[in-house]
C-alpha positions, 0 to 999 in steps of 0.5 A, a space after each residue: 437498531 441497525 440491521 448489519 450484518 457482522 460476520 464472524 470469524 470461528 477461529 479469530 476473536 474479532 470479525 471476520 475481515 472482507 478481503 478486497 482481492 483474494 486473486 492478489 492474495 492468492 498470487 503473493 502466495 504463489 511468488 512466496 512458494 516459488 522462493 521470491 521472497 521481496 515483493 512490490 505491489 504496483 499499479 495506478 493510484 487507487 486500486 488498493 496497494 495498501 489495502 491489499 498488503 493490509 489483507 495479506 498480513 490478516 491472512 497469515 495471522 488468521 494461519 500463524 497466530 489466529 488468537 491475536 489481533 492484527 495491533 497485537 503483532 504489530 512489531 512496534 506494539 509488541 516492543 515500543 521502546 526498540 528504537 531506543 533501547 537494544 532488545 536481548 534475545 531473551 526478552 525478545 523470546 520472552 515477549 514473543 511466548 508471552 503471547 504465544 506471537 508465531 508472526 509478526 509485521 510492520 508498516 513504514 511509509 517511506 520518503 526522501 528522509 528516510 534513511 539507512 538509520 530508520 531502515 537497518 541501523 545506525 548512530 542516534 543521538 541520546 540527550 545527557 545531563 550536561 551533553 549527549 551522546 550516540 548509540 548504534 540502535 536498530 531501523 524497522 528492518 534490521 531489528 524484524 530480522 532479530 525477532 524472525 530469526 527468534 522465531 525460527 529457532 523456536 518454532 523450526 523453518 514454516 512453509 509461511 511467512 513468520 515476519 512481514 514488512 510492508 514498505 509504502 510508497 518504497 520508491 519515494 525514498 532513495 532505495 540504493 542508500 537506504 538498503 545499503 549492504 542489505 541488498 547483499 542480504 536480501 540474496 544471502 537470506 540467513 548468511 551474515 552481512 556486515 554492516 558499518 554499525 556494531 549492536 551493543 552486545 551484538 556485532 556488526 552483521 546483519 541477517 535477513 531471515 528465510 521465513 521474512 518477507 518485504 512487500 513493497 507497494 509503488 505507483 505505476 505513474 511514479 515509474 517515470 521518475 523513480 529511484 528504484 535502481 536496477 539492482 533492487 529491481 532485479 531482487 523484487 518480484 512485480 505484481 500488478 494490481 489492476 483496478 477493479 469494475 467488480 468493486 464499483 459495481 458492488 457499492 453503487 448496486 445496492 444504492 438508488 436505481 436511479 443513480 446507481 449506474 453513475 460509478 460504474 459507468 463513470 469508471 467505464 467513461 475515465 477508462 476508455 478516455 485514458 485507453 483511447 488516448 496517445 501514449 507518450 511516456 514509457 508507461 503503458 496506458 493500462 498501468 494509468 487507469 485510475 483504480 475503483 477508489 476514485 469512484 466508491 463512496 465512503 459509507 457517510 455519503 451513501 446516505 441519500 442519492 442526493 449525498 452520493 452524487 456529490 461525493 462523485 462529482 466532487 470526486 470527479 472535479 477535484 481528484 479525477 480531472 486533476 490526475 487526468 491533467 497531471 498525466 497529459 502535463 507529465 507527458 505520458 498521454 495526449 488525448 483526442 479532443 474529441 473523445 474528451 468532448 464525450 465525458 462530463 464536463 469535457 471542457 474542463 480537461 481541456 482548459 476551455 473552462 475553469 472549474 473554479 469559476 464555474 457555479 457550483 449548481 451548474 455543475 451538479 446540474 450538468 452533471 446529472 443530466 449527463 446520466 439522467 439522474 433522478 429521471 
């Protein structure tokens, strides 16, 4: 039987969740009250973006709707069928006291063919007997703005968000055509603005809710080639998320003495490489340190120290040495030649050796001398 501590929330129905950074929380929160509706969340990869949004939609349920789950606000749980089908007012007021639902939210991870259709709304082909035919339906954003503003009139203007949209990875799609008129919206929270498009039983405007949020998250390394225009910029807060020493720490703690230092400095190794090295791009170094996810093993590979070295060399060889490469060959940083000679395995970064024709034991070998593993 394990002895795992489960603990327990006294007000949701579920355990309680662990959030990975309440000061980001914290901080989204203080951007909120200060009106900045339309957050981004950027940062190097892997210091939990996601992750962070994902927390944030836990605390406002824990606030606007403590007996449900967080699948159970889900937007597209709650009306599966709002791509296809044009959801009256009534139902949605229906749906939403069925459950007794005070927030809602929804993820989207976004890319070149997301478009202005999936986002706000538009023509989608519906399959007929001997033809077809097109229907103006609702994207992720335009029908979330019908439901909050449900919500608002049921349950007056809130101090909280009511209705939250994550949208992952926002700079991979082409943000000016997919906000459209939306980006007028996005000003004019609960003013009308036309759209091409008219709903059934609808007209064509569209209407960003006060109480809606959209949170964002975005690479700092993707900066350099992003087609966030300056229009959107300007109507998205920034917040840095910055990677985490304290979270590596945490995991490697509670392993073997003999290899629990390995995370930790091995994130302090990358750090100083990348902080030593000659800036050439526009991204400052600070942005391109690698996050804590790079060093923290997943719980399967902590069952041995054997195990948790090579989940970090693997890590190391085949998810760290890559990205420190893509930024030297991106242009953004140059590293001393002799600073790379201090880290493990140095030659690798430098193309001197090739890490596929390197016997894997060798590596593991060195790899473990290097911090004295198992000694």
């Amino acid at each position: 039987m394990s002895d795992k501590i489960i603990q327990v929330s006294k007000v949701l129905p579920f355990p309680k969740r662990q959030i990975a950074d309440i000061d980001i929380c914290k901080k989204i929160d203080g951007m909120w009250d200060f009106d900045k509706k339309f957050m981004i969340l950027s940062g190097p990869p892997g210091v939990g973006k996601t992750r962070t949004s994902e927390d944030y939609i836990y605390r406002k349920l824990e606030v606007l709707s403590p007996h449900l789950t967080v699948d159970a606000t889900r937007l597209s749980n709650l009306f599966p069928e709002f791509r296809t089908k044009v959801y009256s007012t009534s139902e949605i007021t229906d749906i939403l006291s069925k459950y007794e639902v005070k927030f809602v939210w929804d993820l989207a991870v976004l890319h070149p063919q997301y478009s202005y259709e999936d986002l706000i709304r538009g023509y989608k082909v519906f399959p007929l007997e001997k033809s077809s035919t097109l229907k103006v339906r609702e994207g992720l954003l335009g029908f979330m703005s019908r439901v909050v503003e449900v919500l608002e009139a049921s349950t007056g203007l809130c101090s909280e968000p009511q209705g939250l949209l994550v949208l992952d990875e926002i700079n991979r799609a082409p943000i000016g055509q997919l906000f459209g008129e939306a980006i007028y919206a996005l000003d004019r929270r609960g003013q009308k603005t036309t759209t091409p498009y008219e709903l059934e039983g609808f007209d064509g405007s569209l209407v960003i809710p006060k109480t809606l949020m959209i949170l964002g998250t975005m690479n700092s390394i993707d900066r350099a080639t992003s087609g966030f225009d300056y229009a959107l910029r300007r109507r998205f807060a920034n917040i840095f998320v910055k990677p985490s020493r304290i979270a590596v720490e945490e995991i490697w703690n509670n392993l073997n003495s003999t290899v629990k230092m390995i995370g930790p400095q091995l994130f302090d190794i990358t750090k100083e490489l990348i902080i030593g090295s000659e800036q050439l791009g526009t991204i400052p170094k600070e942005e391109l340190v690698l996050g804590q996810a790079y060093f923290i093993p997943p719980e399967n590979s902590r069952t041995s120290s054997e195990d948790t070295i090579k989940w970090m060399l693997f890590s190391y060889l085949y998810q760290i040495f890559p990205t420190l490469l893509d930024y030297q060959e991106q242009g953004l940083l140059q590293y001393d030649e002799d600073a790379v000679g201090r880290i493990p395995m140095g030659n690798i970064l430098l193309n001197k050796d090739d890490i596929y024709q390197t016997n894997e034991e060798m590596l593991e070998h060195e790899f473990k001398g290097f911090f004295n593993a198992g000694k």
